[in-house]
Backbone bond lengths (Angstrom), bond angles and torsions (degrees), N, CA, C in turn:
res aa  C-N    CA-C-N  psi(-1)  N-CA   C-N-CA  omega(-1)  CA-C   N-CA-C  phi
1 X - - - 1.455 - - 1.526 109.20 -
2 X 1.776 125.35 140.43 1.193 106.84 165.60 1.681 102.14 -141.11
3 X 0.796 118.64 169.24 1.523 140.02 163.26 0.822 134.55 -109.60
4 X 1.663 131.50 124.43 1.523 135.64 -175.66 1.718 113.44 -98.52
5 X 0.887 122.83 102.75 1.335 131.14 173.29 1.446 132.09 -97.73
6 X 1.358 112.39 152.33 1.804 114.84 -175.41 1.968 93.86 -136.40
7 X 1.863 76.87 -88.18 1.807 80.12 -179.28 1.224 126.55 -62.94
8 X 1.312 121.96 155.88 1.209 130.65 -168.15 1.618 123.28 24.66
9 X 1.489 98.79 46.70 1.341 99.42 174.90 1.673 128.13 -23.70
10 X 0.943 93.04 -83.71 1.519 118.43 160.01 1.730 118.32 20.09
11 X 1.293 85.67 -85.10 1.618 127.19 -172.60 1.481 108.45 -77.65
12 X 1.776 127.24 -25.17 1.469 121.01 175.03 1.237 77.29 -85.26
13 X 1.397 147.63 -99.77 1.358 163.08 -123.19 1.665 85.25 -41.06
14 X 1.058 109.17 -75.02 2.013 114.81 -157.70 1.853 76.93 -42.65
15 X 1.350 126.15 -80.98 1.554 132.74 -145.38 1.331 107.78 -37.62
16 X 1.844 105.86 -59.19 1.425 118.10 175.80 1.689 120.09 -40.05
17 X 1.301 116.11 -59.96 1.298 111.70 163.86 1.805 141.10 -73.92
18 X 1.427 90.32 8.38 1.809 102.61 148.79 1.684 117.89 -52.38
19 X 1.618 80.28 -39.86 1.969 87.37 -168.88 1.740 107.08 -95.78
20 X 1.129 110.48 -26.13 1.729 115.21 -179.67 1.370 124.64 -147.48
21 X 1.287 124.70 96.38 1.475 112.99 -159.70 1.321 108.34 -91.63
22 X 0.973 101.12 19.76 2.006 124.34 -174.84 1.354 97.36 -103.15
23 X 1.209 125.74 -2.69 2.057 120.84 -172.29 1.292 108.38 -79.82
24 X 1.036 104.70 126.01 1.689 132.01 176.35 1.808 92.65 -53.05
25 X 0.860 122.74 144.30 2.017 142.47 164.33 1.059 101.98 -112.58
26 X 1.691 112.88 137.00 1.690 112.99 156.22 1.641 97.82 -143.84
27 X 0.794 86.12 136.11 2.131 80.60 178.30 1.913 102.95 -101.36
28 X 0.815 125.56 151.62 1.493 157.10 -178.99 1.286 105.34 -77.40
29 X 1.361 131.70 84.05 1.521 110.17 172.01 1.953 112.58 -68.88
30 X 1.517 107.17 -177.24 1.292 126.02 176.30 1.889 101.90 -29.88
31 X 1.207 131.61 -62.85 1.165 93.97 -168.78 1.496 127.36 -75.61
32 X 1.876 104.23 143.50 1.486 95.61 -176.49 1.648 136.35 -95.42
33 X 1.298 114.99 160.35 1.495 113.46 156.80 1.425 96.09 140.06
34 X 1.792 103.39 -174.93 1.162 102.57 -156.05 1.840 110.36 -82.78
35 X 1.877 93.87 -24.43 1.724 103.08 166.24 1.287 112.18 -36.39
36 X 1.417 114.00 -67.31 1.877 124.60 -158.48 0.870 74.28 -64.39
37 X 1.453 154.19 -108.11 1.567 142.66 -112.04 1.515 104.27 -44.97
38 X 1.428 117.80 -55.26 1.549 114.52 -160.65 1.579 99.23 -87.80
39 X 1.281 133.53 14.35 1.603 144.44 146.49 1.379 103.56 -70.03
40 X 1.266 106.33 -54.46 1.645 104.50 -162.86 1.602 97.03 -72.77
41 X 0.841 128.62 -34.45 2.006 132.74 -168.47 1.376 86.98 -89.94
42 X 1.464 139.25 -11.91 1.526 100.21 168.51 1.401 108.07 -113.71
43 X 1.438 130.91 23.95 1.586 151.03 135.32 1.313 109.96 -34.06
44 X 1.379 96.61 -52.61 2.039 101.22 -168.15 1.195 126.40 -95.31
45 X 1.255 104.17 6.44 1.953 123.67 179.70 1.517 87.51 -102.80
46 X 1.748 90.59 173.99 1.539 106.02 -174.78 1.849 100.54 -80.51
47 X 1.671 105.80 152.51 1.169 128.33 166.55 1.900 128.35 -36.73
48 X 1.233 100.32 -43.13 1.298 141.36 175.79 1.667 101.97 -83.46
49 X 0.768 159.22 6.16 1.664 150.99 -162.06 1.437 89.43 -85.41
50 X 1.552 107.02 122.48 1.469 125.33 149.13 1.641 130.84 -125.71
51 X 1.146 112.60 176.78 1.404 108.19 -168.18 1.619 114.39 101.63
52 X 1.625 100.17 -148.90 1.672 86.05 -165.37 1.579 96.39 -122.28
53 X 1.315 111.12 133.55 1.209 109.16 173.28 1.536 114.33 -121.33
54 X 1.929 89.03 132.48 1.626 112.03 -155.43 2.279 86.14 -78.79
55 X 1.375 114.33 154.94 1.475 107.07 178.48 1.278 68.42 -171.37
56 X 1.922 89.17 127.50 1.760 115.17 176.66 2.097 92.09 -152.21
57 X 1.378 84.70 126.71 1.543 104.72 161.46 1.583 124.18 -24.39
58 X 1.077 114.39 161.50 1.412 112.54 177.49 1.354 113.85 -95.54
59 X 1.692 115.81 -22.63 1.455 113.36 165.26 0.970 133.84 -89.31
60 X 1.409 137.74 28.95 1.397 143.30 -175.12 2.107 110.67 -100.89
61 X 1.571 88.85 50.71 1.692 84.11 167.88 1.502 134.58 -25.40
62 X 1.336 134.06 -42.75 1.040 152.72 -154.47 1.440 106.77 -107.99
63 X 1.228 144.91 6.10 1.303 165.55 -176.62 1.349 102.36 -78.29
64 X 1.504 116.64 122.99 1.600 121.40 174.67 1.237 111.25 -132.79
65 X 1.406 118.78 179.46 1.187 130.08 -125.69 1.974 88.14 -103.65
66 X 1.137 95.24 -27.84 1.579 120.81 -174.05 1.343 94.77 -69.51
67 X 1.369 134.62 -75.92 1.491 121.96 170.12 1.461 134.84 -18.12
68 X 1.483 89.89 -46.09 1.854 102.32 -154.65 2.110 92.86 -86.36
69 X 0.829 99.50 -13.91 1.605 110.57 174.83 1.476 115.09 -88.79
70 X 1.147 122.20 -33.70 1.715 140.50 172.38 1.650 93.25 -73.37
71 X 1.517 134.72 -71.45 1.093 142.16 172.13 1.683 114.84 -32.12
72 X 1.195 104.38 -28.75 1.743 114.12 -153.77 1.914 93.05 -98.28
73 X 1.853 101.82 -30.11 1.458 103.35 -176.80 1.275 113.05 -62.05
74 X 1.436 96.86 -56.07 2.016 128.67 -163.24 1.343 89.38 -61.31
75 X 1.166 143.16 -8.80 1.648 123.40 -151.54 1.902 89.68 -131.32
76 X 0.909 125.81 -5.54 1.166 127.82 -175.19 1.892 99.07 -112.52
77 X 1.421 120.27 -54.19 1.275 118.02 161.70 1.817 132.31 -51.25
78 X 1.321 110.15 -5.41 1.403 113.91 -147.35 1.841 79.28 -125.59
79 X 0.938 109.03 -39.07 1.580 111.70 173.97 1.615 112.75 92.89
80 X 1.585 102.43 0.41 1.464 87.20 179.59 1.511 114.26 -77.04
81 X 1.608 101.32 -176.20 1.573 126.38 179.13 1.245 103.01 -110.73
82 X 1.012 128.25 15.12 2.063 137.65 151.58 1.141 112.09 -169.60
83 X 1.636 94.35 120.28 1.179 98.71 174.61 1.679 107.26 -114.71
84 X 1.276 132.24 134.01 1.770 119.21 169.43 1.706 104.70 -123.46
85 X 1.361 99.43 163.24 1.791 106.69 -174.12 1.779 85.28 -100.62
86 X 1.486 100.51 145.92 1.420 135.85 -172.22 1.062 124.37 -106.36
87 X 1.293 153.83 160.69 1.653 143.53 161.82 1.578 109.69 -151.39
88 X 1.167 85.32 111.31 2.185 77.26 165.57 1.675 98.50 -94.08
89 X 1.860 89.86 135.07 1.376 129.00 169.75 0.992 122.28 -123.15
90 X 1.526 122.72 144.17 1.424 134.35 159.41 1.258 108.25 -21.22
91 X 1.508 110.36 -93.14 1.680 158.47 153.60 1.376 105.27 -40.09
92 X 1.352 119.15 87.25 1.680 108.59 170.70 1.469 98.76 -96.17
93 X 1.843 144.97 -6.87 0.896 158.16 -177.79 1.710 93.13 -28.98
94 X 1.709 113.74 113.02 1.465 119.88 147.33 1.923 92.48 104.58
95 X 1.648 119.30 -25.39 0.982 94.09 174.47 2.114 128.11 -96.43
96 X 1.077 121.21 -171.47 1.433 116.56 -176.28 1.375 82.31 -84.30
97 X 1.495 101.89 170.57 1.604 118.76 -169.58 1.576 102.29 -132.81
98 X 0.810 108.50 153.17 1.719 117.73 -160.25 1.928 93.16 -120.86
99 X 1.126 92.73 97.07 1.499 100.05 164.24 1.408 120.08 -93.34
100 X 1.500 112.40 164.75 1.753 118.91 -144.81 1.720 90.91 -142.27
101 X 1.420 122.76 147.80 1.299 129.24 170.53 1.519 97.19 -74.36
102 X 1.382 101.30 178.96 1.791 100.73 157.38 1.109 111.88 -70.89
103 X 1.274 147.31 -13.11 1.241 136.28 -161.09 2.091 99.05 -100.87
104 X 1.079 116.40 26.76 1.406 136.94 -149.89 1.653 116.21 16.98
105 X 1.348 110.78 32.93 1.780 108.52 162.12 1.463 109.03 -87.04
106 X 1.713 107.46 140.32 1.543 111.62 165.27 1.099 114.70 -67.80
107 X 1.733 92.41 134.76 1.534 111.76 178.13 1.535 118.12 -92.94
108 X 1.563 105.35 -50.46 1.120 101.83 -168.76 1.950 83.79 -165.25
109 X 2.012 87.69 166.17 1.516 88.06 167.85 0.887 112.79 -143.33
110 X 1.681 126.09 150.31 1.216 124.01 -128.05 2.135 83.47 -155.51
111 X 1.922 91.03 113.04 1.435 111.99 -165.11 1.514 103.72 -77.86
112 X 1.495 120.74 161.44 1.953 128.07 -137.20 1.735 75.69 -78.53
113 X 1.498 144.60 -55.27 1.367 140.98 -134.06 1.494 96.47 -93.03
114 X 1.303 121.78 -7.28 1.789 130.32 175.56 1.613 112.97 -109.53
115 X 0.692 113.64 -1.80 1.914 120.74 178.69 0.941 126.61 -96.67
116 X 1.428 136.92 130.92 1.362 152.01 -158.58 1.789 90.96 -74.91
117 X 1.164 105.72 -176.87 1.913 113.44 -170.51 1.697 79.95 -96.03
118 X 0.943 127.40 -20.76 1.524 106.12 -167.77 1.731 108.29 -87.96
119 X 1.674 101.33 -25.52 1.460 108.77 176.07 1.149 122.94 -65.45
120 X 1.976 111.64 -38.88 1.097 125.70 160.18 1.747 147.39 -43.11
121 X 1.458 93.54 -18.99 1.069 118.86 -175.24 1.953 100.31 -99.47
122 X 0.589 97.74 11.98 1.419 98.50 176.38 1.464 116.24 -91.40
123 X 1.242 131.14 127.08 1.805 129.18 -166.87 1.464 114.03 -92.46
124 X 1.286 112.32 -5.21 1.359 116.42 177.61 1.188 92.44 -73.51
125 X 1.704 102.26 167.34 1.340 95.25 -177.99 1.749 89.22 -162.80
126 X 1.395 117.77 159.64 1.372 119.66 159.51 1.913 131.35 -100.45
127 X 1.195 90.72 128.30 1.575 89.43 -168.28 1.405 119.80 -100.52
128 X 1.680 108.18 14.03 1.586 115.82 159.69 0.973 111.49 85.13
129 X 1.471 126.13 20.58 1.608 122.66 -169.02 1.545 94.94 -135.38
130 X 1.522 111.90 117.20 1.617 134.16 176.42 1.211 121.02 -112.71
131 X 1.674 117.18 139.24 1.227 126.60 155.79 1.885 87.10 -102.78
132 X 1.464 86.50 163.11 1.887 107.84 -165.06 1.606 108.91 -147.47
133 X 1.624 129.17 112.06 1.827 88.15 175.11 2.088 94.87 -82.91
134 X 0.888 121.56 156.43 1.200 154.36 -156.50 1.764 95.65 -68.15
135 X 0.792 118.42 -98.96 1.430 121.43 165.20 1.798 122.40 -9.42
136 X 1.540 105.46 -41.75 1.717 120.57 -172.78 1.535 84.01 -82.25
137 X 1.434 138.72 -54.32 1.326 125.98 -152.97 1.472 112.18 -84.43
138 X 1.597 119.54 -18.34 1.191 125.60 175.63 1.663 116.27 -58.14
139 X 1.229 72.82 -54.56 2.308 95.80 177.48 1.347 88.58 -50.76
140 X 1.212 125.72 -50.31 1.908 119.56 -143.40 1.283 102.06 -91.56
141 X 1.106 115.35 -3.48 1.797 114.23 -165.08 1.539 90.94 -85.87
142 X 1.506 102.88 -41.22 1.558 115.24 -158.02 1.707 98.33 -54.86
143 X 1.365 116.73 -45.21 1.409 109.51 175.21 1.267 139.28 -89.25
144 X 0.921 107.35 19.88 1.433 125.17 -175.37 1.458 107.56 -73.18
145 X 1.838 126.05 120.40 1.048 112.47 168.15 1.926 114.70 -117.95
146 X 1.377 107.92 -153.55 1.490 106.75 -162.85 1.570 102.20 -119.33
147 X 1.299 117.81 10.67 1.656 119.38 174.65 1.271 93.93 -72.12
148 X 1.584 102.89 102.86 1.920 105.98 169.31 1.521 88.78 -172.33
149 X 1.298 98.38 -175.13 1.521 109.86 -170.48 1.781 120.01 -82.77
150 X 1.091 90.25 -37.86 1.649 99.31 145.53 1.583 154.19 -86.74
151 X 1.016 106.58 9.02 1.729 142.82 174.51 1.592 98.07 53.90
152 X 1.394 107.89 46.21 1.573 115.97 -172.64 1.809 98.23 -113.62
153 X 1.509 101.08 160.12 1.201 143.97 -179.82 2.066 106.68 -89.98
154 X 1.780 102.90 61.25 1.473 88.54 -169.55 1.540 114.26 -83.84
155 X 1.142 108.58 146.56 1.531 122.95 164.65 1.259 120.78 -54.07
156 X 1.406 131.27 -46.06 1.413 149.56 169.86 1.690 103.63 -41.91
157 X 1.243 128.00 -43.42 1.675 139.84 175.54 1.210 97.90 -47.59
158 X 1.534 122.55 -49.46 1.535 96.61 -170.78 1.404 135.06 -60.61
159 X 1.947 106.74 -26.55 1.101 101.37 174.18 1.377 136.18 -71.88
160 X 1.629 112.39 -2.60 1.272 131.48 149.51 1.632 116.18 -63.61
161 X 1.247 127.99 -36.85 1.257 125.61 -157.55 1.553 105.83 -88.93
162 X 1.954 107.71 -33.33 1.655 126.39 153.99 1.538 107.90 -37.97
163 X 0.716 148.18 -79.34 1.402 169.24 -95.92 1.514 101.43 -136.37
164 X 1.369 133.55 -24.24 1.526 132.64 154.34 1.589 105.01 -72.42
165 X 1.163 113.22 -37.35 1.423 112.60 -164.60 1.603 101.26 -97.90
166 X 1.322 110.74 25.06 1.698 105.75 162.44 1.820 109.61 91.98
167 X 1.155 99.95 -30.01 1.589 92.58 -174.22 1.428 126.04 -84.21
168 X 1.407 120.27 144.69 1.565 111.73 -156.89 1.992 103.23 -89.79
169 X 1.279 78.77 143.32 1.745 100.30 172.00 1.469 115.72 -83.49
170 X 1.027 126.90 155.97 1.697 128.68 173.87 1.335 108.35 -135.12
171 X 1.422 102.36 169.11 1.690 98.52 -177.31 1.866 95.04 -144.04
172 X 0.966 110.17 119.87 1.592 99.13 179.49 1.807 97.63 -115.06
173 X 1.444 76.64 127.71 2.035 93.12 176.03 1.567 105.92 -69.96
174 X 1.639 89.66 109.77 1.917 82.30 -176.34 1.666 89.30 -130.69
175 X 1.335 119.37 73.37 1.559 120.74 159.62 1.596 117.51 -48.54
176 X 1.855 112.41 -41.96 1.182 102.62 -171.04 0.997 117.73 -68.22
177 X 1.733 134.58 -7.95 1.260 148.65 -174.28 1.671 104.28 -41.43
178 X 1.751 100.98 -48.24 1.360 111.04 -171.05 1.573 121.92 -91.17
179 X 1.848 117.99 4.60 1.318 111.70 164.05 1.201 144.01 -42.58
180 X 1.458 136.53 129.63 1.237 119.80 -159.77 1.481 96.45 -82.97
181 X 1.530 117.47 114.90 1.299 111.36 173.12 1.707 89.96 -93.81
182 X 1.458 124.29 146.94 1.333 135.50 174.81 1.224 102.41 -58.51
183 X 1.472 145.57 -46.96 1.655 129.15 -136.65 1.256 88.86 -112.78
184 X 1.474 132.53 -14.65 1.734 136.96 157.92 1.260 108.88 -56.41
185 X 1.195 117.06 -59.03 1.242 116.53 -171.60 1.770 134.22 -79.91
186 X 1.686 89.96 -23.53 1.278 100.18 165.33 1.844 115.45 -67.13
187 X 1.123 106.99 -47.10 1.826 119.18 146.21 1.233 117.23 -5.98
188 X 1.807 108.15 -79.57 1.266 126.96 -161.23 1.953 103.36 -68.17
189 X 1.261 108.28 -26.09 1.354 108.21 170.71 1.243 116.96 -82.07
190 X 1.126 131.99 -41.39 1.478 117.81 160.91 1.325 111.31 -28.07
191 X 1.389 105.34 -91.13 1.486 110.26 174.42 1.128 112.37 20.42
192 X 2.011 93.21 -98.01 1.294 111.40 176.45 1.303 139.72 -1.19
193 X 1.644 103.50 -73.91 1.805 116.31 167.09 1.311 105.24 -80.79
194 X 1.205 163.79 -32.91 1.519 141.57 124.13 1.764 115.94 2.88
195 X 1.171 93.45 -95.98 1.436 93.91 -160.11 1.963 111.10 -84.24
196 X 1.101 109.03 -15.20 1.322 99.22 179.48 1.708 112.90 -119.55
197 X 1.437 105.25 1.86 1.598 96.72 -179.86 1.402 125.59 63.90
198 X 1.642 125.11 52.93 1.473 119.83 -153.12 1.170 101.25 -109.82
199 X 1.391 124.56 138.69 1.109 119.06 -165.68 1.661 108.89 -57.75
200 X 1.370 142.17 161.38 1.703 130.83 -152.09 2.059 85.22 -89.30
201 X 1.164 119.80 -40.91 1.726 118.35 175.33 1.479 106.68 -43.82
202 X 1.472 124.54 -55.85 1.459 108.90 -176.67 1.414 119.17 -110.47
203 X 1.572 98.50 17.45 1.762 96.16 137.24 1.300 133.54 -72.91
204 X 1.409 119.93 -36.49 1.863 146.32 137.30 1.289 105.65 -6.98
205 X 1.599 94.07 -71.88 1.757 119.86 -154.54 2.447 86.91 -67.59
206 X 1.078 85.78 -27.17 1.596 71.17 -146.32 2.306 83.97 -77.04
207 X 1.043 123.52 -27.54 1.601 134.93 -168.50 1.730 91.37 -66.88
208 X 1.135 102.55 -46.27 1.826 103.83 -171.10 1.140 107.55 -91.14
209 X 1.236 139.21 -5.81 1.373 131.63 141.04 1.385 128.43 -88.60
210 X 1.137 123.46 -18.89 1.860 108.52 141.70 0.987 104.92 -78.72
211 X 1.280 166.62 -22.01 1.712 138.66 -179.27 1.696 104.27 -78.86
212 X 1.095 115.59 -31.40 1.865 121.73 154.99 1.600 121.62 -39.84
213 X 1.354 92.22 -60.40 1.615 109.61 170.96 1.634 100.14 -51.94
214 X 1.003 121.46 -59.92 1.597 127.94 -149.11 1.417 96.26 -61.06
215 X 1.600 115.73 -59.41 1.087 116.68 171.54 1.644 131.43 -41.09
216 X 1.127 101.13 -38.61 1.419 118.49 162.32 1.707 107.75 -31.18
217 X 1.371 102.31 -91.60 1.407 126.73 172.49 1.221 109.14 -34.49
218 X 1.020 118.55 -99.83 1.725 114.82 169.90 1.159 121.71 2.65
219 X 1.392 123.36 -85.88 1.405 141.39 -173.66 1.470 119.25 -78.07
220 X 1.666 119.86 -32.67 1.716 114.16 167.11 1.678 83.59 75.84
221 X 1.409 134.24 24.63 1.259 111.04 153.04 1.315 119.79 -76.53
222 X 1.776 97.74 151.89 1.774 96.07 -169.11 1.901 99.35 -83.43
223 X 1.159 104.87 -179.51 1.320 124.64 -171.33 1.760 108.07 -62.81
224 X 1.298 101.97 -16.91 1.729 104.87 -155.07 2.372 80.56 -93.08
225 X 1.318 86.32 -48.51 2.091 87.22 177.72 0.872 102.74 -69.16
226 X 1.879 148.22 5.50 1.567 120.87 -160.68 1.180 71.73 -118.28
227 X 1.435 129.73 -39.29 1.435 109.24 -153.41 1.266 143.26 -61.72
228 X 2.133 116.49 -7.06 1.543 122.04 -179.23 2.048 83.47 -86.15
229 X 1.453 139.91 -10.91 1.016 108.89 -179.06 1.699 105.05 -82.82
230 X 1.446 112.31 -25.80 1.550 116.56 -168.65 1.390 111.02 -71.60
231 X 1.944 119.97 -28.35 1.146 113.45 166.74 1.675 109.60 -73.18
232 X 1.002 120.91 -18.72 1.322 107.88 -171.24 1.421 108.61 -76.93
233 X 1.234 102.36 -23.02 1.748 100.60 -175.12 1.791 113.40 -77.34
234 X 1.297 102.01 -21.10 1.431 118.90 -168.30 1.273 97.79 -85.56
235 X 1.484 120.17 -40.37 1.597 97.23 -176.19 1.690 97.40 -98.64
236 X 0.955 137.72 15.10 1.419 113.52 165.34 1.425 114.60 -87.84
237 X 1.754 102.50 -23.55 1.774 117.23 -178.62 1.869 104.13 -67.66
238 X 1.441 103.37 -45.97 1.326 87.32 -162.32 2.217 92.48 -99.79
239 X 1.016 108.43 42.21 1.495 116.36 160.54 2.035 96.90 -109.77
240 X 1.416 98.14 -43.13 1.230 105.77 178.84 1.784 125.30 -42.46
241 X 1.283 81.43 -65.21 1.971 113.06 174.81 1.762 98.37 -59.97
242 X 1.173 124.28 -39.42 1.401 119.95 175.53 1.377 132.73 -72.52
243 X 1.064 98.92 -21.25 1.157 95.63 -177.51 1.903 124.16 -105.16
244 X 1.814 77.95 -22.11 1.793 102.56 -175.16 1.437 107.56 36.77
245 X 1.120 83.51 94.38 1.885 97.14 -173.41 1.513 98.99 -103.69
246 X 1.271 108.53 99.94 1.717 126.55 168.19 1.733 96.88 -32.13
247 X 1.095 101.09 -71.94 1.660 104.15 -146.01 1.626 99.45 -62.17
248 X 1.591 125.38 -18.22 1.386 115.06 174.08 1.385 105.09 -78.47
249 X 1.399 138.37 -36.45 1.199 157.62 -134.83 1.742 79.66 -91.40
250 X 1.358 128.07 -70.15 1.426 139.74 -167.98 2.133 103.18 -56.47
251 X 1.608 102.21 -34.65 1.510 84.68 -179.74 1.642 110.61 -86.20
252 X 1.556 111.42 -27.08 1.671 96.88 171.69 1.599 118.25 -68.66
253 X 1.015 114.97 -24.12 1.455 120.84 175.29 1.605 102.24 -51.94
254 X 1.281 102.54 -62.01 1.596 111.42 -170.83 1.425 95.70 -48.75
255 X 1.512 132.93 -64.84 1.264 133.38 -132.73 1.713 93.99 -82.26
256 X 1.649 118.91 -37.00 1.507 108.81 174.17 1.595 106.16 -69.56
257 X 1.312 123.42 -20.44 1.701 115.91 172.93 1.805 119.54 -33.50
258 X 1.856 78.44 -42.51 1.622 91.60 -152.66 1.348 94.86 -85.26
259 X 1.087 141.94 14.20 1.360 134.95 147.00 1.412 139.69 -40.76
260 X 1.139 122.30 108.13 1.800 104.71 -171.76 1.167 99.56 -83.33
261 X 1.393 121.17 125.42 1.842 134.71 147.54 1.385 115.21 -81.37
């Protein structure tokens, strides 16, 4: 297993090796995006690396172990040389969009600040989690450039660059990727006040808006059925924020304490 790190080095590196003190490190120099990172992490592996290499984001809290094994099946059965997990959403707002030929295979994906309004409108969405065979992504990394709207090095290009060069893309529907499992997410809030200091209200605010999301995914309810759950979340948050109730504030504290990092 390895990890590519920039921010807060520090603090992933110590956490990461709670769980594996065997994890490969690669740090990210100055240039950005999600390309360079998985350039720089395949610097520190052997020359020779074949097979399939799994590459998932650093923000996907809710990510299990069960996915990345379903992902690892579908992508080995299906025979492609990329495979990524997919989600139709309401709200694709902020994520890349997974465009499809007519023949409905992914072509390529095309990130929210680079997409036409018509691309935008598209509900597919990418959820940052790759199978790769090793060899196809090495070649593809190599060409990867930064003409985009963010002067970044994206990862998402390759599956365009796959797919010029003949080899088939896959898309495996992995909604459950985004279930709110409780002890994930209680996790992902630690974090939070760990490494970023958030105030404990829009750590709240930020838990009840991924379990919103999740629901999303899951269920494919439209915006008009989600919405008596989205008001409900809104007025219990800002009953929450109003009132700043110490003694609730003191038992979630406790209960993210008991988190093992």
């Amino acid at each position: 297993m390895e990890v590519v790190v920039r921010h807060a080095r520090e603090q992933v590196v110590a956490f990461c090796q709670e769980y594996d003190d065997q994890l490969v490190i690669a740090d990210q120099d100055d240039v950005k995006g999600t390309g360079r990172a998985v350039e720089c992490g395949l610097d520190e592996l052997p020359d020779d690396l074949a097979g399939t290499v799994l590459v998932t984001y650093g923000d996907v809290p809710l990510l299990t172990a069960d996915t990345l094994r379903e992902l690892t099946a579908a992508h080995d059965e299906s025979g492609s040389s990329v495979s990524v997990v997919t989600a139709r959403v309401p709200d694709p707002t902020g994520y890349g969009r997974v465009i499809r030929d007519v023949d409905g295979q992914v072509e390529r994906i095309v990130e929210q600040k680079d997409a036409t309004d018509d691309e935008r409108a598209i509900t597919e969405v990418n959820s940052g989690i790759y199978a790769f065979e090793a060899t196809l992504l090495t070649q593809a990394l190599a060409g990867l450039g930064t003409d985009n709207a963010q002067g970044e090095k994206y990862l998402t290009d390759v599956l365009a660059l796959a797919r010029a060069a003949g080899h088939r893309v896959g898309a495996h529907g992995g909604a459950r990727a985004l279930a709110p499992d409780p002890s994930i997410a209680a996790r992902h809030l630690g974090l939070l006040l760990q490494f970023h200091e958030v105030p404990l209200a829009d750590v709240y605010r930020s838990r009840t808006e991924i379990e919103v999301a999740a629901v999303r995914a899951l269920t494919g309810m439209t915006a008009k059925k989600l919405q008596p759950l989205e008001d409900l979340v809104e007025d219990s948050l800002n009953d929450y924020v109003k009132r700043k109730n110490e003694k609730l504030c003191e038992k979630l504290e406790k209960s993210i304490n008991k988190v093992t990092f």
